[in-house]
N, C-alpha and C positions, 0 to 999 in steps of 0.2 A: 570507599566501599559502602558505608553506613547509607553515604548518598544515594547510591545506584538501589541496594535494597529498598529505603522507603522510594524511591520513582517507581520501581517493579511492583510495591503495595500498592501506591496508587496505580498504576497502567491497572493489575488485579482487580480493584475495587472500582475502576471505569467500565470494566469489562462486562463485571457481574451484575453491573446497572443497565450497558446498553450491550448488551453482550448481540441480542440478537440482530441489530440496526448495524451492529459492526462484519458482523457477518454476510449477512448482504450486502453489505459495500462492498465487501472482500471477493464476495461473489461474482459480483456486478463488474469489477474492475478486471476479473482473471479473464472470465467469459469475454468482456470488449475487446482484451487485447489477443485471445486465441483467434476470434470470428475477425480480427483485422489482419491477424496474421498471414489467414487461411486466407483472405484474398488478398492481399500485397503480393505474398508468396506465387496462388496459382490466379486466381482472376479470369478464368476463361472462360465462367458465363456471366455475360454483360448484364443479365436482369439481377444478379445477385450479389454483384460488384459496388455494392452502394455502402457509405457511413452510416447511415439513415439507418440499412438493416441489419448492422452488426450493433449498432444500440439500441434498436429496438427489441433483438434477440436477445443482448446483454441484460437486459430488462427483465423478460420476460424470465429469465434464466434465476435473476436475483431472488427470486421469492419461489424458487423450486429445489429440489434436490441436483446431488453432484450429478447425480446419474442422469439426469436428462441434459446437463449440459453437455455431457460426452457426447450423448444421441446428437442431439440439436448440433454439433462441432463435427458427428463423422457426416449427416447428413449434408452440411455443407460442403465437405470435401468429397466428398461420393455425386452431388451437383456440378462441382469444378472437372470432377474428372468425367462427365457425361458430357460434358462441352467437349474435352478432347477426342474422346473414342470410347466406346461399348466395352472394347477390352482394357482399357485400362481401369473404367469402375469396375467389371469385373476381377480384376486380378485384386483391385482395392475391398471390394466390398468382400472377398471370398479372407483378407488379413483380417478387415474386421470381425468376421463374424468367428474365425479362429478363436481371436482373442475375447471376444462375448461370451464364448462357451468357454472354456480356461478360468476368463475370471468371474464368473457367478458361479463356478462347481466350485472354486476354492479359495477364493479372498473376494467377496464383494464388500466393497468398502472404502477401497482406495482408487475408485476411476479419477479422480482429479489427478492423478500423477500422471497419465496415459495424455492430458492437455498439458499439464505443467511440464515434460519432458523435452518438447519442440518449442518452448517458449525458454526455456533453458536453453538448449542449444543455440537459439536466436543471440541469446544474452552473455555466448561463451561461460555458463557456468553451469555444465549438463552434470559436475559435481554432486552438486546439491541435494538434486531429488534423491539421490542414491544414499546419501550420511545421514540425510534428515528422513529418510521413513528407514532407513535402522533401526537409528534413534529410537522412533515414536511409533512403526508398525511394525511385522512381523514376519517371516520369514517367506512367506506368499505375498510379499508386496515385490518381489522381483519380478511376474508376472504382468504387472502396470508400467513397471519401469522400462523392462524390456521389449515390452510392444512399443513404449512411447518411443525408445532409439528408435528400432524398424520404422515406425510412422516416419518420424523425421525425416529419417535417409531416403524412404520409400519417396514423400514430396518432393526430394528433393531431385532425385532422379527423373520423375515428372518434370519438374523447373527446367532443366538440364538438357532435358530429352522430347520434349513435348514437339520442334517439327518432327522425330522421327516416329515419335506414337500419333500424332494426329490422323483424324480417319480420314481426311485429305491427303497424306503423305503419302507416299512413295512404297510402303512396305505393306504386304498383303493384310488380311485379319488374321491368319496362321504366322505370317512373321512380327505382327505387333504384339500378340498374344505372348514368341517367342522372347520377342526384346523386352516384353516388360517383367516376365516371370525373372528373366537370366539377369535383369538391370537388380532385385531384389537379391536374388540368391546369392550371386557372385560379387556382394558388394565385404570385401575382405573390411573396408573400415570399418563398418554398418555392424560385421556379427563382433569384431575384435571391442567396440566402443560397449556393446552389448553384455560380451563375456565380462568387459571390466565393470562395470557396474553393478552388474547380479553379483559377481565375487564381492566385491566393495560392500554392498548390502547386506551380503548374509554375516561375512567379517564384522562388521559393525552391528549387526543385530546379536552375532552370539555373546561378543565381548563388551557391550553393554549389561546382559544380563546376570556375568560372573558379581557371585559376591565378592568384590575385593573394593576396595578407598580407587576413589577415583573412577569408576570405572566408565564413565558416559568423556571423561577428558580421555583416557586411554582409547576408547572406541575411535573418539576422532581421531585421533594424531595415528592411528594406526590403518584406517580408511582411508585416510587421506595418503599417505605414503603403499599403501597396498593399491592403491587404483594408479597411482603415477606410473608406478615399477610391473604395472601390469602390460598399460600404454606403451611404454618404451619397447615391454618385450616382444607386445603384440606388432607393432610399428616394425621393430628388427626381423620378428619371423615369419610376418606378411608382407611384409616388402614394401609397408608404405608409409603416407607422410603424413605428420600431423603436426599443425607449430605448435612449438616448444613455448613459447612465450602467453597464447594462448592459456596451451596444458597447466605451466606454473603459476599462473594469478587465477587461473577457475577454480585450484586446487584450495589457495589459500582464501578465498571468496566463500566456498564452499564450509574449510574450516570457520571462519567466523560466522556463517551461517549456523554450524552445530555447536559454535559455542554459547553464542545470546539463545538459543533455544535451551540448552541446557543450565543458564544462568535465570531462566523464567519456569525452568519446568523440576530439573532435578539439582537445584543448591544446593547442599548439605554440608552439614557441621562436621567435618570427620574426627575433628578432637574431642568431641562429645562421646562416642561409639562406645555401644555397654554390646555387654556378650549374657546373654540370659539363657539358663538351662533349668527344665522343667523335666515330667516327667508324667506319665499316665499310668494306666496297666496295660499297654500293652505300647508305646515308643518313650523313648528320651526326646528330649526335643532341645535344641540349639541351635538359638536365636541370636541375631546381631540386628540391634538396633542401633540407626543413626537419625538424630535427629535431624530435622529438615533447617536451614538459616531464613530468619523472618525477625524483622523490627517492625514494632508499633507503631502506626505515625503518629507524629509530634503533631498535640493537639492544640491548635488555635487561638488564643484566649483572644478579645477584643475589649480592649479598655477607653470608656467614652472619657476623651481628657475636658469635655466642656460639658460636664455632670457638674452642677451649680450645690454648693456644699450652702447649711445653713449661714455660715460666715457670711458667704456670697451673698445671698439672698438680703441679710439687715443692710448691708453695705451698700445694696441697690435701692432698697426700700429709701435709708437714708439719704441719698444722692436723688432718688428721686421728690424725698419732701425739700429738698434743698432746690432744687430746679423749680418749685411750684412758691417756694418763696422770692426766688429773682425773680419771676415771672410776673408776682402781684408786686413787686417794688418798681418792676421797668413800668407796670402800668400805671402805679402812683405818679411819678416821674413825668410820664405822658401827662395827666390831669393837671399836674403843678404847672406844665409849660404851655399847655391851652391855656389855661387860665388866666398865666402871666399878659399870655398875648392879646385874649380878651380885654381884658387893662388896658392895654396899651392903645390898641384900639379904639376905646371906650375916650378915654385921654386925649385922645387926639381927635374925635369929634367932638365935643364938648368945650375943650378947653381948658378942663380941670385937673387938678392931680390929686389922688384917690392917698398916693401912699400903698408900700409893695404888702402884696397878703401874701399872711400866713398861711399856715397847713389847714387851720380854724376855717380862712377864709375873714380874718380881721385883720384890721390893720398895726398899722407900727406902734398905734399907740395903744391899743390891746380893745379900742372900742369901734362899733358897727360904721362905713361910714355912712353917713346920714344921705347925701349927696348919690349915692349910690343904692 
């Protein structure tokens, strides 16, 4: 555990240095994959079907607010559906604008959940958005959450249904108008996945804020099993299908989602917990404090092992006037064998023998030779 706290200091202390650089990556990467979504999924106008202009969008997005990536994200999907028919961006463009007035009269703040909803869904784990702005937003984040289901579903019946909406097709503009309203309203999964998420969010948003030990591990575990048993019921009393296998790894996907948030955001020491009572002139006041869990990190020393101590240093000096005496001894050595040789030389034009010299440069018998 020791370990994971200091990595979470560090993640912390990376954050607080490049916090803003990290954010727009974060941005950059959400926005690519909603604007690739949006055309993988519909794609049906070929000028706007390109990679090119979902990273160039994605770009553009990165160094802006949440709020315009929404824009820039329904703009594209209100394009796709002009490709297929008049009535189906109106029937789209008339949800959007629902939800525009909705959410700027009462939670502006959370539009990234209304992209991150259908990107969940894509990833079987539409869990998520719902435990995690519990968690961390407030009781007006079901309003993002639950337009994002409808969006999803709403696409997805487009995907589905698209030769019977196309204004090519076969059914009048009075019966595509019809098909596409009754394809929203009557989609029994569409409000059931809906209900259970708003329920899921407010649940975890109230029982997060109870003062009791635990209570962000109680939210989850209780969210997560309040949205299952929501599923099942809604599935039993709508009459319809949803795999199972899906349902149970989104769930626990989801859990572990609200746990590493809660082991980054609200750790706490609960064996620490003081109970503090004060008092004014006019309330009592009783307080519980628990401290938050944080270690230090262990700081670095660096010790240079080839830092040369005075010892070192005579020891070199030494070695080096020793090297500079071999040095004039090999050269003497050298002189002594020239000179031999020179003799010998000298000896053997001549004729004569000289007798072998000394160090002096005299001979054996300690005088000059004269001959020489």
């Amino acid at each position: 555990m020791t370990t994971l706290l200091v990595l979470r200091e560090r993640i912390k202390t990376f954050y607080a240095r490049f916090g803003g650089h990290i954010i727009r990556a974060l941005r950059f990467a959400v926005a690519l994959a909603a604007f690739l979504a949006i055309n993988r999924s519909l794609g049906y106008m070929e000028r706007l079907n390109h990679d090119w202009m979902a990273a160039a969008a994605a770009a553009v997005c990165a160094f802006l607010p949440n709020g315009f990536m929404v824009v820039l994200a329904g703009i594209f999907v209100l394009l796709h559906m002009y490709a297929v028919s008049l009535e189906v961006l109106f029937v789209t463009a008339a949800v959007f604008v629902l939800f525009f007035c909705l959410y700027y009269v009462f939670q502006p703040g959370d539009s990234i959940v209304l992209i991150l909803m259908p990107l969940l869904f894509l990833c079987r784990i539409p869990l998520a958005a719902p435990l995690v702005m519990g968690l961390v937003g407030t009781a007006f984040s079901v309003i993002p959450a639950g337009f994002g289901v409808i969006l999803y579903y709403m696409l997805r019946y487009v995907r589905e249904n698209v030769g019977v909406l196309a204004s090519n097709g076969s059914l009048s503009m009075a019966g595509r108008y019809t098909q596409m309203i009754n394809g929203v309203l009557q989609n029994k999964e569409m409000w059931v996945m809906a209900a259970a998420c708003a329920v899921t969010l407010l649940v975890v948003y109230v029982i997060r804020r109870l003062s009791v030990s635990h209570a962000w591990e109680i939210a989850i575990g209780v969210g997560v099993v309040t949205n299952v048993l929501l599923l099942f019921a809604g599935m039993f009393i709508a009459d319809i299908s949803y795999p199972v296998n899906s349902l149970i790894i989104g769930a626990a996907a989801a859990a572990v989602c609200g746990l590493v948030l809660e082991f980054f955001m609200f750790h706490l020491d609960y064996s620490r917990t003081e109970h503090v009572q004060f008092e004014d002139d006019d309330y009592y006041y009783y307080v519980k404090a628990v401290p938050k869990v944080a270690v230090t990190q262990p700081e670095v020393t660096v010790t240079k092992i080839n830092a040369k101590t005075s010892y070192d240093k005579n020891v070199e000096k030494e070695l080096k006037g020793l090297r500079q005496e071999l040095s004039n001894t090999a050269e003497l050595f050298s002189s002594r064998k020239d000179l031999e040789q020179t003799r010998v030389l000298f000896e053997k034009g001549t004729g004569k023998k000289t007798g072998k010299m000394t160090e002096n440069g005299e001979g054996q018998d300690g005088n000059y030779n004269k001959n020489l």
